[in-house]
N, C-alpha and C positions, 0 to 999 in steps of 0.2 A: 504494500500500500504506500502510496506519495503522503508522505509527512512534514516533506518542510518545500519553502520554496524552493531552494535549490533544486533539490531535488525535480519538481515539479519544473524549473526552466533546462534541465538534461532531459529530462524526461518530451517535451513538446519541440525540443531542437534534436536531439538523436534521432429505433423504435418502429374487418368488411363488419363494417355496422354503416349504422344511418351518419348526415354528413358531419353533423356535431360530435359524434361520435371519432371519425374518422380524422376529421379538423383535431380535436384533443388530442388524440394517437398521434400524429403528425409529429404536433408540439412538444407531445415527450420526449419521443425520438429524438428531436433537435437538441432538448435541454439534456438529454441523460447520455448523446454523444459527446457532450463539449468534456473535453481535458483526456478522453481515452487515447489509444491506441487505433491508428486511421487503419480502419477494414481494408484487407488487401484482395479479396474475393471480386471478382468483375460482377456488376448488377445482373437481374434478370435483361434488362430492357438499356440500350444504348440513351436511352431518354431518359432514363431513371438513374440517374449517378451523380455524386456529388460533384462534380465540376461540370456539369451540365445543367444549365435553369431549367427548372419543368415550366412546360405549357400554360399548365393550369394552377399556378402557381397562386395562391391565397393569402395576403397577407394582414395581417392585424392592424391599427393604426398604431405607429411608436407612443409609446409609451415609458414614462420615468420623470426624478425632478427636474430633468433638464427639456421638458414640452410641457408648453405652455397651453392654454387652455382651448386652443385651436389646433392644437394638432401640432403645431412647429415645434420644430428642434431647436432649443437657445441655447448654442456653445459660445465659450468669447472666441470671438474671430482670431486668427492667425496661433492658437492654442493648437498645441500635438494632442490627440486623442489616443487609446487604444481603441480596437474597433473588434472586437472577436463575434464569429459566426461557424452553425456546426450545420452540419446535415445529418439523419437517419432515419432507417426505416425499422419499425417496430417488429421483432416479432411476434405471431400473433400468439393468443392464449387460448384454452382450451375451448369447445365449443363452441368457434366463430367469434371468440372475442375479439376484440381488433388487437390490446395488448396482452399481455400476462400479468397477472396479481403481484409478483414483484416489478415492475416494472410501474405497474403505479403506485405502489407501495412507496419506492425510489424518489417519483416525479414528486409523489404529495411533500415530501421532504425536501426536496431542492426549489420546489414552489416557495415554500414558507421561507427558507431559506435568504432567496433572493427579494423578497418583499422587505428584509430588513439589513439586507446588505450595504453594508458603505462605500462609496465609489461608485457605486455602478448608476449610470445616469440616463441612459433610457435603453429600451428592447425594444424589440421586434420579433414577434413569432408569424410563421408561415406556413403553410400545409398544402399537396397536392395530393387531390384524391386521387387520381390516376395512377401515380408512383406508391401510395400511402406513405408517402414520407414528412418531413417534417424539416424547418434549415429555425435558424437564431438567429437574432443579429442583437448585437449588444455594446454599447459606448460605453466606455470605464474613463474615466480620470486620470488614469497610470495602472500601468502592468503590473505593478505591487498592488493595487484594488484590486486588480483581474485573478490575480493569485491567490490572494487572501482567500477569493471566492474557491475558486478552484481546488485548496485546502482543505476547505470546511467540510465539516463530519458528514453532512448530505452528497455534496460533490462527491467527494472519496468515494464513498457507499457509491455513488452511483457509476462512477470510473473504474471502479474493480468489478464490478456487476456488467458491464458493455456489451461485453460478449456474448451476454447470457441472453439478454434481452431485446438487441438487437440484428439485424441482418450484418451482414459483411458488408462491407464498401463503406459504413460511415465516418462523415471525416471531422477533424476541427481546424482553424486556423484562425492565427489573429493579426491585426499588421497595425502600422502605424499611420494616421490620417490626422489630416489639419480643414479638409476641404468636405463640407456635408455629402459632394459629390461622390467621394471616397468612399461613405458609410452607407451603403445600399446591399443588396443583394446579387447586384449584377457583378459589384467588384469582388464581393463574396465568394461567386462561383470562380472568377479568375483567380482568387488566393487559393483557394481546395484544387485549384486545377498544376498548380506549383509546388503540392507534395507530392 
């Protein structure tokens, strides 16, 4: 298990129901790939992989203390941002479930988690029912915010668990950004396309 940062910066340099259903599944996915080990298994589908946008791609409105009540993102201008985003696809769970009992077991925990995390200053979650996958996008403050999270007792739990719970091929990456252009999901899929 990652227990300290170091660790954790060696480590990053060496998730079929109805659509709400399926949307949640997505989201998991996204949040319980960030900080693993990037799947090396090719997708089923050339269109379904992390460094490819899906089609039908669903996204949330941003959200965190840094959007304001219209929706905008208020960073101060010419400031470095971290910018980290994950992709994956759930596996499913018994019966037709879209996940597995741990797997949300996990999500509820890195939910709560990140509602009172320090640094982290807005998200974006997204889901494509087509792939049932799921991508992040997330603005931290600094890479030591982004870690702290990444750390923490839920993260962990859910970083050592990836495997289990997940398909193959999902990935993380975070990069460095000053320009709101930067912080989307389109640049997203070019970071994951450069592991």
């Amino acid at each position: 298990m990652i227990t300290s940062k170091a660790t954790v910066v060696q480590h990053v340099r060496a998730t079929r129901s109805d659509r709400t259903g399926l949307f949640l599944s997505g989201i998991c996915a996204a949040l319980l790939a960030c900080g693993g080990e990037n799947g090396n298994a090719p997708s089923q589908s050339p269109r379904c992989a992390r460094d490819v946008l899906e089609a039908d791609l669903e996204a949330t409105p941003m959200s965190g203390v840094a959007v304001d009540d219209s929706g905008e993102l208020n960073l101060e201008s010419g400031r470095t941002y971290v910018v980290s985003s994950t992709y994956g696809a759930p596996v499913p769970g018994s019966d037709g479930a879209p996940v597995t009992e741990q797997y949300l077991e996990l999500f509820s925990a890195v939910q709560v988690q990140l509602q009172q995390q320090p640094g982290l200053l807005a998200m974006q979650l997204a889901s494509s029912e087509g792939c049932a996958s799921g991508r992040t996008l997330a603005i931290w403050e600094s890479e030591e915010a982004m870690y702290d999270f990444v750390i923490s007792p839920a993260h962990a739990a859910a970083m050592a668990a990836a495997g289990q719970v997940l398909k193959p091929g999902y990935g993380v990456t975070h990069w460095s950004a000053t320009k709101r252009s930067e912080m989307n999901f389109d640049q997203a899929v070019r970071e994951l396309a450069k592991k």
